[in-house]
C-alpha positions as CSV (number, residue, x, y, z in Angstrom):
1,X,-63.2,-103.0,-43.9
2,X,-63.7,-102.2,-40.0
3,X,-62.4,-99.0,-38.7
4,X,-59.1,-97.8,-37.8
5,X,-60.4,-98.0,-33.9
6,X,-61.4,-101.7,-34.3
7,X,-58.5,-102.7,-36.1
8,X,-56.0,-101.3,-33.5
9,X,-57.4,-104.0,-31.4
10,X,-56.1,-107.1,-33.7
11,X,-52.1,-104.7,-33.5
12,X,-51.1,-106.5,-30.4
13,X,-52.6,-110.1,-31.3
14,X,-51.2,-112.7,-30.7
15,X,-51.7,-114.8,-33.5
16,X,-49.7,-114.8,-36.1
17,X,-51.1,-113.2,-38.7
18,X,-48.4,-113.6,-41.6
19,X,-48.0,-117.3,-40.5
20,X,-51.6,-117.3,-41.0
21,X,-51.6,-116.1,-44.5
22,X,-48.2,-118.2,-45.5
23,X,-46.5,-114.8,-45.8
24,X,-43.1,-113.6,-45.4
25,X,-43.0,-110.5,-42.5
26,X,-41.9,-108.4,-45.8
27,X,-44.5,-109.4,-47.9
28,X,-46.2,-106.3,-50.0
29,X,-49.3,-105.0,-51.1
30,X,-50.3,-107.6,-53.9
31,X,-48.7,-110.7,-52.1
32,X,-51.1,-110.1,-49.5
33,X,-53.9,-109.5,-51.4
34,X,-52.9,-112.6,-53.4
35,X,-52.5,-115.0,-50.0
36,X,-55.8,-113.5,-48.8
37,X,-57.6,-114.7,-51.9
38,X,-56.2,-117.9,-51.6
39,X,-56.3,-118.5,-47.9
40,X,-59.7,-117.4,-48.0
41,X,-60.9,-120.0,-50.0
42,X,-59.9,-123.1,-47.9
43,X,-62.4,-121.5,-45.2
44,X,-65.2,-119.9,-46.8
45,X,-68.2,-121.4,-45.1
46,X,-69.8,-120.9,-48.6
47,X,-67.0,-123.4,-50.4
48,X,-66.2,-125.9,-47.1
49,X,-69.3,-126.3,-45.1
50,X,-70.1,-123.5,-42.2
51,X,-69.2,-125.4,-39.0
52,X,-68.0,-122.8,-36.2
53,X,-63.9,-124.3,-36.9
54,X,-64.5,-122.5,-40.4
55,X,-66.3,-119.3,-39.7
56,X,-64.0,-118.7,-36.5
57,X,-60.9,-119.5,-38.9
58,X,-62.4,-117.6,-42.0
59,X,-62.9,-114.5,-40.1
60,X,-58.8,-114.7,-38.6
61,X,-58.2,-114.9,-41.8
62,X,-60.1,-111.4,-43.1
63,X,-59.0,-110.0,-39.9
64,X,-55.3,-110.8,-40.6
65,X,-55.7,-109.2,-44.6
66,X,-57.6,-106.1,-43.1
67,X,-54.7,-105.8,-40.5
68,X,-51.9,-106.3,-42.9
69,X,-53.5,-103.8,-45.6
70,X,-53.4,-101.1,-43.6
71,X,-50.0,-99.3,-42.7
72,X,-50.4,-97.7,-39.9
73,X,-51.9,-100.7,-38.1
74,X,-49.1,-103.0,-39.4
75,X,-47.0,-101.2,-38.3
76,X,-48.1,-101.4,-34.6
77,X,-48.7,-105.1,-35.5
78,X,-44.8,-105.5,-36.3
79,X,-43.6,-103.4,-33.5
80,X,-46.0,-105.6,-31.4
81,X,-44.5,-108.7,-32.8
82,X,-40.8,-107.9,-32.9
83,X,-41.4,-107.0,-29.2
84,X,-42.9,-110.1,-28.4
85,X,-40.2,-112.1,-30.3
86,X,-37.4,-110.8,-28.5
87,X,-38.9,-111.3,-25.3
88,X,-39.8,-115.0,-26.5
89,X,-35.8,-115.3,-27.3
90,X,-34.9,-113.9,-23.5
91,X,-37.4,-116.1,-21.9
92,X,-36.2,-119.3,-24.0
93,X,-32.4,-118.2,-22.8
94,X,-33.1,-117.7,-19.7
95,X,-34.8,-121.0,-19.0
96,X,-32.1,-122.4,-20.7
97,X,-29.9,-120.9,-18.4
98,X,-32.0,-122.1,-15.6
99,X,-32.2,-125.6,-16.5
100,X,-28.3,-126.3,-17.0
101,X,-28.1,-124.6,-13.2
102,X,-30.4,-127.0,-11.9
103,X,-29.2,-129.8,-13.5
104,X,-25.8,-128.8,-12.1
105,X,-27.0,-128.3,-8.8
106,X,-28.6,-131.9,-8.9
107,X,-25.4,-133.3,-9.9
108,X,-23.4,-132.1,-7.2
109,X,-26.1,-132.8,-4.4
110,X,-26.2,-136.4,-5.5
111,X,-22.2,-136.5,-5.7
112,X,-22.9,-135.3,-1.8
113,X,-25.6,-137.9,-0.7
114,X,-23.6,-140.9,-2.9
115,X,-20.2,-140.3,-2.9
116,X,-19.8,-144.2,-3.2
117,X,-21.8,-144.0,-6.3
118,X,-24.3,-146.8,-7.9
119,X,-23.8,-150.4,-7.9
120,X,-25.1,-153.1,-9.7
121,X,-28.2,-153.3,-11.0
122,X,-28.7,-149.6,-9.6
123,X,-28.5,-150.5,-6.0
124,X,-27.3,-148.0,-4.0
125,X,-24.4,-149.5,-1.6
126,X,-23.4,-148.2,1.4
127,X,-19.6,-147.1,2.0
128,X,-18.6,-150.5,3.6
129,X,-20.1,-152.0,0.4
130,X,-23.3,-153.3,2.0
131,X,-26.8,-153.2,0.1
132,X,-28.9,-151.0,1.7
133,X,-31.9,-152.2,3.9
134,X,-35.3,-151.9,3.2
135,X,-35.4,-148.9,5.9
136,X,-32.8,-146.9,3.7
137,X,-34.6,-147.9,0.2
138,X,-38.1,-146.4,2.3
139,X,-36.1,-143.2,3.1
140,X,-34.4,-142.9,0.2
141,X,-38.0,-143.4,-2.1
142,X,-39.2,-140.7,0.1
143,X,-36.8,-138.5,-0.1
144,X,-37.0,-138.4,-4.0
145,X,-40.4,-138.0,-4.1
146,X,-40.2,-135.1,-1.7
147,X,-38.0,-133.3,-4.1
148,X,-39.6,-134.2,-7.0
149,X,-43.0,-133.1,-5.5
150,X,-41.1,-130.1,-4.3
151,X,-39.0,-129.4,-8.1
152,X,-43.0,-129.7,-9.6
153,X,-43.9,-126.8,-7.1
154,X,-41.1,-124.3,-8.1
155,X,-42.0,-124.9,-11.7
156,X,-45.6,-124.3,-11.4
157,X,-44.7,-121.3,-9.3
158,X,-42.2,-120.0,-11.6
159,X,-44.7,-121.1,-14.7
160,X,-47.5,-118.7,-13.0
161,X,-45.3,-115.9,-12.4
162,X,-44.5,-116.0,-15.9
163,X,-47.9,-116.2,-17.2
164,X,-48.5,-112.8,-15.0
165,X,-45.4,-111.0,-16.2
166,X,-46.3,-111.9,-19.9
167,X,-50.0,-110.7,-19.3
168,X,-48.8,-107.2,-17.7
169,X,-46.1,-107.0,-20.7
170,X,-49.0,-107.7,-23.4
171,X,-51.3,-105.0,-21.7
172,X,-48.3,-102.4,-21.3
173,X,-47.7,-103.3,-25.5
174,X,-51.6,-102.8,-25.9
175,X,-51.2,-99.3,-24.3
176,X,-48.5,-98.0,-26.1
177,X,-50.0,-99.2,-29.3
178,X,-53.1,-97.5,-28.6
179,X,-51.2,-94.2,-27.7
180,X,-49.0,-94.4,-30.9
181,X,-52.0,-94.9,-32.7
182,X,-53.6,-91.8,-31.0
183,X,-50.9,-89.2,-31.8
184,X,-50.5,-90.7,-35.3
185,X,-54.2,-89.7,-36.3
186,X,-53.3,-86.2,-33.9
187,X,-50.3,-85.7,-36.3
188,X,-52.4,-86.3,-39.5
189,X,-55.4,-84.2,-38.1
190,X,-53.1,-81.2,-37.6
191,X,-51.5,-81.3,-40.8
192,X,-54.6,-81.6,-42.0
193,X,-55.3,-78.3,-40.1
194,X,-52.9,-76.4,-41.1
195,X,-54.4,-76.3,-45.0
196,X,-57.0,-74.7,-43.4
197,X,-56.3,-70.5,-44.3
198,X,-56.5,-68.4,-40.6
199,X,-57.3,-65.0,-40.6
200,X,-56.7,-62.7,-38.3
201,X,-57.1,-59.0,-37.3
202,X,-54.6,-57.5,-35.5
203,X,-56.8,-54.8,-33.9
204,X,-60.2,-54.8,-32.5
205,X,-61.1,-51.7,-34.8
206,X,-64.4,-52.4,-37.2
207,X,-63.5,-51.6,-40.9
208,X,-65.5,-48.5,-40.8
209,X,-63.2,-46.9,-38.8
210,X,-60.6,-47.6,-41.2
211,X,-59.0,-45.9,-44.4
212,X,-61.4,-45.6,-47.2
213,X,-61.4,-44.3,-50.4
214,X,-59.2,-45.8,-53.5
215,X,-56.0,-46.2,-51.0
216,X,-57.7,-48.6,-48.4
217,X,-57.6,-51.9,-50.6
218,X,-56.9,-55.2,-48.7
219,X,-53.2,-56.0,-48.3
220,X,-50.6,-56.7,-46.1
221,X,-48.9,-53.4,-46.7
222,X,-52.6,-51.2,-45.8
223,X,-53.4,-53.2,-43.1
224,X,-49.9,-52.5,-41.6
225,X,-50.5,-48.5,-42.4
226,X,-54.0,-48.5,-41.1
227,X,-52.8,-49.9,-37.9
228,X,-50.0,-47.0,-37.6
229,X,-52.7,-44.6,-38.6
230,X,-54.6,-45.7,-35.5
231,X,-51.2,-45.5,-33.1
232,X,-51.1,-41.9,-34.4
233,X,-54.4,-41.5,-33.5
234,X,-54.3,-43.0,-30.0
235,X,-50.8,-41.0,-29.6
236,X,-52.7,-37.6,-30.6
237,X,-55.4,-38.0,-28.3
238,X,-53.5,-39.0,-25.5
239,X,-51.4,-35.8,-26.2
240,X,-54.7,-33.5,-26.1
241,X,-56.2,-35.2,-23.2
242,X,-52.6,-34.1,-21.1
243,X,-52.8,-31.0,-22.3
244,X,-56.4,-30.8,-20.9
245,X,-55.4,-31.7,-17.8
246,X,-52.6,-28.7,-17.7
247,X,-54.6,-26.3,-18.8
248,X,-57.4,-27.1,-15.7
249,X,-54.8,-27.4,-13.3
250,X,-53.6,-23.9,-14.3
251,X,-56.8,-22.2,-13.8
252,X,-57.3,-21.4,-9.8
253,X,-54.0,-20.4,-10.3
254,X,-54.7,-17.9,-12.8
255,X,-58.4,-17.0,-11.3
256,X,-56.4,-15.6,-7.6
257,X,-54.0,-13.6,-9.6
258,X,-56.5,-11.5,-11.7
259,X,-58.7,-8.0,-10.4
260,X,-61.8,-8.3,-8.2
């Protein structure tokens, strides 16, 4: 099975990879194992012939089971695809949405042009009731392939832009799955960490200046009398190094008061 690193790859795909297996998004362990098995065998090169439709679709196939076997990376996968399904559901909306506006719009700029409406045989007729010449049919024809050829253009437009928007969405998905995937393995490396026993000293004074004897065993409770030992150590000597300091500044004191 690839690594956790090549795998994250295949989490924002988008191929479906439980379509591809004939699986249900809640399938478990065993079911996919099971599909794989079975899916597997319609495209072994081995079983059908190796032409490059088979191999390609043999290895979607092992790359979809690898995928869907691993937890962590499935679950990127389904964040990935529930992501990508709502935004699907928004898009088909909105077009929706778009197309009933147009439509309207259309509507009401032809009830504008024509308010006389159509006649027979679809022959536009003017408001005295007179066909139209062939100067008006000219104009007209050209004035419906103008904003036909213009309708075309705003779809192609609006179809590009949506292409781009989808392509910085599906990198922005990429990048968060990457970085979920990142501080998943940081979590699981530092719990992994802390098994790990640290010891510490909390002074930097070697064990032979320590307690010894029968008393200076290695617990919490000596350590933690060593270390007052040593404060009362420090405390003493800063004591006897003031009282040095007295003592020399009383001496040319005591030196001009005495006989000659």
């Amino acid at each position: 099975m690839p690594s956790n690193d090549d795998l994250s790859t295949h989490a924002t795909s988008s191929i479906d990879f439980y379509s591809l297996l004939s699986l249900p998004p809640t399938a478990t362990e065993s079911e996919i194992r099971s599909a794989f098995r079975k899916t597997s065998l319609k495209y072994h090169p081995d079983k059908v012939g190796s032409t490059p439709e088979n191999v390609e679709k043999f290895l979607l196939v092992k790359i979809a089971h690898d995928v869907l076997s691993d937890p962590k990376i499935r679950a990127l996968y389904d964040q990935t695809r529930e992501a990508k399904e709502r935004r699907q559901a928004e898009t088909e909306k909105l077009d929706a949405g778009r197309r009933k506006m147009v439509s309207e719009l259309e509507r009401r700029e032809r009830d504008a042009k024509y308010p006389g409406g159509v006649g027979v045989m679809g022959v536009k007729r003017s408001r005295t009731g007179e066909e139209e010449s062939p100067e008006q049919k000219l104009e007209r024809e050209i004035r419906r392939i103008s904003e036909e050829n213009r309708r075309k253009k705003e779809a192609m437009m609006e179809s590009k832009e949506r292409e781009r928007l989808e392509e910085e969405e599906r990198l922005v998905d990429e990048k968060e799955a990457r970085e979920r995937l990142k501080k998943a393995k940081d979590r699981d490396g530092f719990r992994d960490h802390k098994k790990v026993p640290n010891f510490t000293f909390s002074t930097k004074t070697s064990l032979s200046e320590g307690p010894t004897g029968p008393d200076a065993k290695q617990s919490p409770r000596n350590g933690s009398s060593f270390e007052q030992s040593v404060l009362e150590k420090l405390k003493k000597a800063q004591r006897e190094k003031e009282k040095r300091k007295l003592l020399e500044a009383e001496k040319p004191a005591g030196n001009g008061q005495g006989p000659g």
